[in-house]
C-alpha positions as CSV (number, residue, x, y, z in Angstrom):
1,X,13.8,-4.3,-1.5
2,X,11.3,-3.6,1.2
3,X,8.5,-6.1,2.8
4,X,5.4,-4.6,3.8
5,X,2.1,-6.8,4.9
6,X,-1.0,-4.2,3.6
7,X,-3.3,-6.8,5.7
8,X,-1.9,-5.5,9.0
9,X,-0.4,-1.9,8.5
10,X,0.5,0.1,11.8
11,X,-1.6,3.2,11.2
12,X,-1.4,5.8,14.3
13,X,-4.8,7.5,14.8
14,X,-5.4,11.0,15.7
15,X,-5.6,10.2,19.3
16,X,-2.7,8.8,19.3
17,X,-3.1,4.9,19.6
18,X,-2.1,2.5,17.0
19,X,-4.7,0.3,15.3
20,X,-3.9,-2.3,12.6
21,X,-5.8,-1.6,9.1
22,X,-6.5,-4.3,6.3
23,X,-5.6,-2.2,3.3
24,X,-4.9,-4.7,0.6
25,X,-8.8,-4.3,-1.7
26,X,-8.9,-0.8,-1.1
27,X,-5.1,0.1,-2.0
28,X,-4.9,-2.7,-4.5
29,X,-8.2,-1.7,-6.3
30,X,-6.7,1.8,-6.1
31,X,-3.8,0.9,-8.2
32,X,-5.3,-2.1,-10.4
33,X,-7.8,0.4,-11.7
34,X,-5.9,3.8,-11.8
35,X,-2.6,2.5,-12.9
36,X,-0.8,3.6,-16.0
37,X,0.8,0.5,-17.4
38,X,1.3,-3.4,-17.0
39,X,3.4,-3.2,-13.8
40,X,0.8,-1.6,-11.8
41,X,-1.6,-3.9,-12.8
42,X,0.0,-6.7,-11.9
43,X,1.5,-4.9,-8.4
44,X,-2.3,-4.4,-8.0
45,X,-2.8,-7.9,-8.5
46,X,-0.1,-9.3,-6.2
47,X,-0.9,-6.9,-2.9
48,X,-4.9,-7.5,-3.3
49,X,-3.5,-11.7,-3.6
50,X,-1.2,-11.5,-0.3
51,X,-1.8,-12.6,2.7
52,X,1.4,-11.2,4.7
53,X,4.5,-10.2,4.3
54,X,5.4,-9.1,0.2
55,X,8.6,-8.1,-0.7
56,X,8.5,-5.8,-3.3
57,X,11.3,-4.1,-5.1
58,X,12.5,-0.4,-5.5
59,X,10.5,-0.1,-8.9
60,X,7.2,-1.0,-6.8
61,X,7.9,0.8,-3.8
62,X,8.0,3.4,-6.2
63,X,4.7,3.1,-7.2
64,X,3.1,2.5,-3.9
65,X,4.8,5.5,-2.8
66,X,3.1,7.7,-5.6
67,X,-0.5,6.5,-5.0
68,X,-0.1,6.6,-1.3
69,X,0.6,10.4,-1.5
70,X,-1.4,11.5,-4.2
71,X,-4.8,9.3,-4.1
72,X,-7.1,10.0,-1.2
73,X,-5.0,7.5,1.6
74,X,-2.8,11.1,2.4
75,X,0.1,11.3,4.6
76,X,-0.8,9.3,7.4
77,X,-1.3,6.0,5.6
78,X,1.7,6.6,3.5
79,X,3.8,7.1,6.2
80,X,2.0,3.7,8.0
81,X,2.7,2.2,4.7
82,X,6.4,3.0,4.1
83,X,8.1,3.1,7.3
């Protein structure tokens, strides 16, 4: 289990300084619309819904994890994201 709030993530910028990004419509679009089965959907659903904190499970993580990477947010925002 892991709690992450996607409308203030911790993203370090290239400079160096540390602004906090709103990512819930963009991320949970990304994985509402993309995703391969019910349980992305509905992750898609309860990120774009939150307004802090989530606590989301290893199976979700999972998922987030795998879009992160792989769809255009890249390295930076996953590791913002994850850690």
């Amino acid at each position: 289990m892991k709690k992450i709030n996607f409308n203030s993530i911790d993203f370090e910028s290239i400079d160096g300084t540390t602004q906090k990004l709103d990512i819930r419509r963009e991320f949970s679009n990304l994985i509402y619309m993309q995703g391969e089965n019910i349980e992305c959907k509905e992750l898609g659903r309860k990120i774009y819904n939150s307004k802090e904190e989530i606590e989301l499970n290893d199976d979700e993580i999972k998922i987030i994890k795998d879009y992160a990477e792989k769809r255009p947010f890249g390295y930076v925002v996953t590791e913002a994201i994850l850690n």
